[in-house]
N, C-alpha and C positions, 0 to 999 in steps of 0.2 A: 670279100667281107672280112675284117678284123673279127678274129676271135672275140675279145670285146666286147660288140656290137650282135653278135651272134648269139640264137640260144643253144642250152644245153644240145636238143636235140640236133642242131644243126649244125653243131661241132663235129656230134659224133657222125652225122652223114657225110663233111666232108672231110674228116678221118679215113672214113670208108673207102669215100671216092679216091684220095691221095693211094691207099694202100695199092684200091686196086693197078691204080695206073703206073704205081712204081711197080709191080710186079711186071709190067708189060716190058717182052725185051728189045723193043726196037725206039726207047726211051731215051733220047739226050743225056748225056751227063749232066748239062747245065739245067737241063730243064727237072732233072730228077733230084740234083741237091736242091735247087727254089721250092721244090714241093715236099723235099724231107725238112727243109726249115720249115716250111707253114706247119706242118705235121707235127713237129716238135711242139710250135708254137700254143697248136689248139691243145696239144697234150698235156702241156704244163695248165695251159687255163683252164680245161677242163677237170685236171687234177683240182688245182684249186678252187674251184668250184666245188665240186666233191667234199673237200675238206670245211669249205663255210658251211655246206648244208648241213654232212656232219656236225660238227659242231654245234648248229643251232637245235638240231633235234634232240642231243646229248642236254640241251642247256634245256629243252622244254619238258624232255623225262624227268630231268633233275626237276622242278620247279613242280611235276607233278608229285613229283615222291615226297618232295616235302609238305605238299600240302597234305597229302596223304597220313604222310606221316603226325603232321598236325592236328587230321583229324582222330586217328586210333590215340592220340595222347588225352584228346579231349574226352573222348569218348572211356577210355582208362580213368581218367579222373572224376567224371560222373559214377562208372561205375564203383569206384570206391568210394566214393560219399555215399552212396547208394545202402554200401553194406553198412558204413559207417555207421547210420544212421538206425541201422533194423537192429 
C-alpha cells in the first residue's frame, strides 16, 4: 500500500512492522534497504501529515480567538455606552 492511499493510523503500524523486522538479524541486505526506503517514505508522509493537521488546528484556534475577541469588543462597547449613558 502507498503511503498515500494509506491512513494515518496505518502508516504508523507499518512503521512498526518495518522497525521491527529491520531489527531482525538474519535480514537481507537488499531486502532491508527496500523496507528502510518504504520507512522513510511513510515517515516523510506521515510527517506531513502532521504538519497539514497542525496547521489546520492552528488556523481554527486562530479563527476562534478572533471571534472571541470580536465578542469582548462588542461587549466593551455596550458596556461603555452603558456608563455613557447613566
Amino acid at each position: 500500500m502507498v503511503g498515500e492511499e494509506m491512513t494515518f493510523k496505518q502508516m504508523l503500524d507499518r512503521l512498526e512492522e518495518i522497525a521491527q523486522t529491520l531489527e531482525r538479524e538474519d535480514l537481507e541486505l537488499e531486502k532491508g534497504l527496500e523496507l528502510f526506503e518504504e520507512g522513510v517514505g511513510l515517515l516523510r508522509e506521515s510527517k506531513k501529515r502532521l504538519a497539514d493537521a497542525r496547521g489546520k488546528v492552528e488556523r481554527l484556534l486562530g479563527s476562534i480567538e478572533e471571534e472571541v475577541r470580536g465578542e469582548e469588543l462588542a461587549f466593551e462597547e455596550k458596556a461603555e455606552d452603558m456608563n455613557q449613558n447613566y
